[in-house]
C-alpha positions as CSV (number, residue, x, y, z in Angstrom):
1,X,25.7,9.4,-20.1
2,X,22.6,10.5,-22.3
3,X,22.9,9.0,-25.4
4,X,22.1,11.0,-28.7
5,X,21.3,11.2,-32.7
6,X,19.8,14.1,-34.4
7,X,17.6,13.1,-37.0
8,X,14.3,14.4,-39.4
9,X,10.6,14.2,-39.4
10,X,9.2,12.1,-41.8
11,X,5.6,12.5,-40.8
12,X,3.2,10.7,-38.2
13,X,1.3,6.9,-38.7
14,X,0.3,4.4,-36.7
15,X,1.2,1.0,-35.3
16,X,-0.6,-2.2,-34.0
17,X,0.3,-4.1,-30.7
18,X,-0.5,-7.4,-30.1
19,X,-3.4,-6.6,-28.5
20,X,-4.3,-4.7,-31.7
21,X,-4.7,-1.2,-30.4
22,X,-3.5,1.4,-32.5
23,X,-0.7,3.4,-31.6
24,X,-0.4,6.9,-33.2
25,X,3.7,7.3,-34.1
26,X,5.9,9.7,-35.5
27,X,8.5,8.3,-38.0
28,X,11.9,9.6,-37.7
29,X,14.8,9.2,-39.9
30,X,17.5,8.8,-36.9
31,X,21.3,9.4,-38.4
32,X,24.0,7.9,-39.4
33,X,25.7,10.5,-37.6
34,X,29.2,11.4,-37.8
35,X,31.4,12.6,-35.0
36,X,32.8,15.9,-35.7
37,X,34.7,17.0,-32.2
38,X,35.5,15.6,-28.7
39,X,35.8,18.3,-26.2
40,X,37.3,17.8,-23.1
41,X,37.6,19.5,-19.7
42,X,40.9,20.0,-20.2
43,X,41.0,21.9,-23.5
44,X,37.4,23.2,-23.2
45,X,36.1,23.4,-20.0
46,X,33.8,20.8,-20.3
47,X,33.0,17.0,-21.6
48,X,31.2,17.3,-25.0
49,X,30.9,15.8,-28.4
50,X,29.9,17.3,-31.8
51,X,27.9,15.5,-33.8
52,X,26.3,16.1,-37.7
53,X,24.0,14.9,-40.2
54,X,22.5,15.4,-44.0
55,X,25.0,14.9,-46.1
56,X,25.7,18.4,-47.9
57,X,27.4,19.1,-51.2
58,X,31.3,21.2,-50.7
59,X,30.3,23.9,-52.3
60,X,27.7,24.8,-49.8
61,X,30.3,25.3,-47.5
62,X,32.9,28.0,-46.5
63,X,36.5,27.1,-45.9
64,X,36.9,27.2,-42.3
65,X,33.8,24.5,-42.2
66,X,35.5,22.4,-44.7
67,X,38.7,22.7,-42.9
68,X,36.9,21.5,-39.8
69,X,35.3,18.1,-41.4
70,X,39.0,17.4,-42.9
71,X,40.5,17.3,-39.4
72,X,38.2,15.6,-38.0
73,X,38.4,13.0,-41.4
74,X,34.9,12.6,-41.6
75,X,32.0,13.3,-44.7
76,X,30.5,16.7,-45.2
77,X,27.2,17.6,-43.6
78,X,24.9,20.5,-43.3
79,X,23.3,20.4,-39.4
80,X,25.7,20.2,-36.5
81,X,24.9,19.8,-32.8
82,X,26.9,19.5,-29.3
83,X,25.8,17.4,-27.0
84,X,27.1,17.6,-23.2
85,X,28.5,14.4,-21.7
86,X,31.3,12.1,-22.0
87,X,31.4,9.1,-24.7
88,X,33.3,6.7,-25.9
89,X,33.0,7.9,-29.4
90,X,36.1,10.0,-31.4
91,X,35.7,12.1,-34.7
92,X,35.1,10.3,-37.8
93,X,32.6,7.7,-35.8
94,X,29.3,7.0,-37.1
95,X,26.7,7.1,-34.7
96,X,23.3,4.8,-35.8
97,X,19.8,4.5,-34.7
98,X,20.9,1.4,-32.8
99,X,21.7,3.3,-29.7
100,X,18.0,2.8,-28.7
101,X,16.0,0.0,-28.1
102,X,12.6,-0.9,-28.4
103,X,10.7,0.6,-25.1
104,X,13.4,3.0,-24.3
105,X,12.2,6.7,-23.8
106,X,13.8,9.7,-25.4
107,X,13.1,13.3,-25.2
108,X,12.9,15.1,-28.4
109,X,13.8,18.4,-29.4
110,X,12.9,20.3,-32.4
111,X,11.9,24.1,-33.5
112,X,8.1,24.3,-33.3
113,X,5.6,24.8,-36.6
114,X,5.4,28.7,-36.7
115,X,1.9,30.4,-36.7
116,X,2.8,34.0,-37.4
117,X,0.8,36.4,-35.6
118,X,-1.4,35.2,-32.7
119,X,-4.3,36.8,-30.4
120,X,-4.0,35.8,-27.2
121,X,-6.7,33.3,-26.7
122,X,-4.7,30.8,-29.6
123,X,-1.5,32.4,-28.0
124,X,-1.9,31.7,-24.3
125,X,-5.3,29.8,-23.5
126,X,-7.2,33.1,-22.7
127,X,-11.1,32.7,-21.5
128,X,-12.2,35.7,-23.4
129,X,-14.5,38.2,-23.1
130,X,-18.4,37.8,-23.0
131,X,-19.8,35.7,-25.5
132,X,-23.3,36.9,-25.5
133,X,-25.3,39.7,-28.1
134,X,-23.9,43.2,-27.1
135,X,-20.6,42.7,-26.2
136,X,-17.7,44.5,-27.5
137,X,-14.7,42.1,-26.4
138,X,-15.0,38.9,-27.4
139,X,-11.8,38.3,-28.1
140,X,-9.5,41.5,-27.2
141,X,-6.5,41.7,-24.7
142,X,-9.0,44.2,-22.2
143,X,-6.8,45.8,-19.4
144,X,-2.9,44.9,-19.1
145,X,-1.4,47.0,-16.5
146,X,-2.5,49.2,-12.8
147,X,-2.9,52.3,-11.8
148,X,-0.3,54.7,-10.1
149,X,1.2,51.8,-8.4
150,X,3.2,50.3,-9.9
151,X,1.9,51.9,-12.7
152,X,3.3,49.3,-15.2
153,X,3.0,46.3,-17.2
154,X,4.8,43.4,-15.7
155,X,7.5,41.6,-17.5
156,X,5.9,38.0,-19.0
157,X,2.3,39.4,-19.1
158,X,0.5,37.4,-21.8
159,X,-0.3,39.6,-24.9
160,X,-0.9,38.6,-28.8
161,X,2.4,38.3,-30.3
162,X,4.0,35.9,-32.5
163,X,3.3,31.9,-31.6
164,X,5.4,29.2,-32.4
165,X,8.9,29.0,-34.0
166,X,10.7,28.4,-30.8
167,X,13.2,25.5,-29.5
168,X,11.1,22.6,-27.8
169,X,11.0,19.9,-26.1
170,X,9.2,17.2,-25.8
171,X,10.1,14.6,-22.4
172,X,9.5,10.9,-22.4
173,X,8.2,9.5,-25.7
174,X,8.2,5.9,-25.9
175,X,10.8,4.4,-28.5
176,X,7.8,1.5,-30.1
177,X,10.0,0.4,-33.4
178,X,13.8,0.4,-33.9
179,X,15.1,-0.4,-37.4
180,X,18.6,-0.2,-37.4
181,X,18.4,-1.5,-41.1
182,X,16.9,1.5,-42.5
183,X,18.1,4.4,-39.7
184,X,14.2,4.7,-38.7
185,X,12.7,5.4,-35.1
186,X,8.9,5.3,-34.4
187,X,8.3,7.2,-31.6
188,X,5.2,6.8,-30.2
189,X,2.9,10.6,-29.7
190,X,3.4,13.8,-31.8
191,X,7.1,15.5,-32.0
192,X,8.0,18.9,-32.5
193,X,8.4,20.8,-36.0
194,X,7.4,20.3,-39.3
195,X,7.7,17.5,-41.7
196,X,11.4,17.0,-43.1
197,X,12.4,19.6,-39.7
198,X,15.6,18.8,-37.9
199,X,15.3,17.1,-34.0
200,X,17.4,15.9,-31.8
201,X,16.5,12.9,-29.9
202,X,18.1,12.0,-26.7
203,X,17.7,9.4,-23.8
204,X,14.8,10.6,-21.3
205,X,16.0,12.4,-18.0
206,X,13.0,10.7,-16.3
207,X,12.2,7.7,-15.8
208,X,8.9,6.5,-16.0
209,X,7.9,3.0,-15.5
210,X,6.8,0.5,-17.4
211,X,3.8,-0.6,-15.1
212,X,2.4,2.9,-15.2
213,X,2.8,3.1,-19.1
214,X,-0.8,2.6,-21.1
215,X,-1.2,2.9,-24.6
C-alpha cells in the first residue's frame, strides 16, 4: 500500500543539518484531505480511494458534485484525485501530513511550469549548428526526414514545439521535516509546477538506502 496526500507548492528554502550543511527544500502544504469514495473490485473493477483538497465555496460547484460530497458526508473542495490501492480509510476521513515521517521518500507529481513555444535546443538538448562566423544554422532544426525510403519523418522525432505543461514526476525525494502541526512537508530537491500548483505526493516505488544517500 502506497500511501498518499495531495497538496500545494508553497515555494523552495533551505534547511540545516547537524552537521550544518544546507539542504535546499521545497515547502509543501500537505492536506488535510478528505475521503470522497472507496472503490472496490467488486463494484468497480478495482481497489481505489478518492481523495480532495482546498476547501471551495458551494456555489463553485454544480449539483451532481455537490450531491457527491453529501453522500460521502464530507466538506466541499475544489481538486480531487484517485489513488490505486487498498486502505483502511472510508469517506468522510481526513487524511494528514502525518502519514510520512521524517527520512521517508515520496515521489511527487505535479503539472510542469509552461514555457510556451520552444526551439529545439531549450526543447530537447540539441548541439546545434556551427558556432563560428559564416554559418547560417546556429540554432535551426536542419534536415528531419530521408529520401525515397522511407521517405518520412518518424513518429517522436524531436522538433520545436511547445515545452512544458505536462503531468510529471519526480521519484525519490527525501521527506527532511514533518510538521503535522501545521500540514507542512519539506521535501528535500526541486518539485514540479509552479508556486501555489497542485501535486500529489506519494510513498517512493524505489527504495533507495539510507547509506547511499548524501546531502
Amino acid at each position: 500500500m502506497r500511501e498518499g496526500i495531495i497538496g500545494r507548492k508553497l515555494g523552495m528554502t533551505q534547511v540545516f543539518d547537524k552537521n550544518h550543511r544546507a539542504i535546499p527544500v521545497t515547502v509543501i502544504e500537505a492536506g488535510p484531505c478528505v475521503v470522497l469514495q472507496c472503490k472496490t473490485k467488486n463494484l468497480d473493477g478495482y481497489e481505489a480511494i478518492q481523495i480532495g483538497f482546498d476547501t471551495v465555496r458551494e456555489t463553485r460547484l454544480s449539483k451532481p458534485i455537490l450531491g457527491h460530497f453529501k453522500k460521502a458526508n464530507a466538506r466541499l473542495v475544489r481538486f480531487i484525485r484517485e489513488m490505486r490501492g487498498e486502505f483502511p480509510y472510508k469517506p468522510g476521513d481526513e487524511i494528514k501530513a502525518d502519514i510520512f515521517r521524517d527520512g521517508e521518500y515520496v515521489d511527487v507529481t505535479g503539472i510542469s511550469k509552461g514555457k510556451g513555444f520552444a526551439g529545439g535546443m531549450k526543447r530537447w538538448g540539441w548541439k546545434g549548428g556551427g558556432a563560428s562566423h559564416g554559418s547560417m544554422s546556429h540554432r535551426r532544426i536542419g534536415a528531419v526526414g530521408q529520401g525515397t525510403s522511407p521517405g518520412r519523418v518518424f513518429k517522436g522525432k524531436t522538433m520545436p514545439g511547445h515545452m512544458g505543461f505536462e503531468k510529471t514526476t519526480v521519484q525519490n525525494l527525501k521527506v527532511i521535516k514533518v510538521d503535522g502541526e501545521n500540514d507542512l512537508l519539506l521535501v528535500k530537491g526541486a518539485i514540479p509546477g509552479v508556486k501555489g500548483g497542485y501535486i500529489l505526493i506519494r510513498t517512493s516505488t524505489k527504495k533507495v538506502s539510507k547509506e547511499n544517500e548524501t546531502h
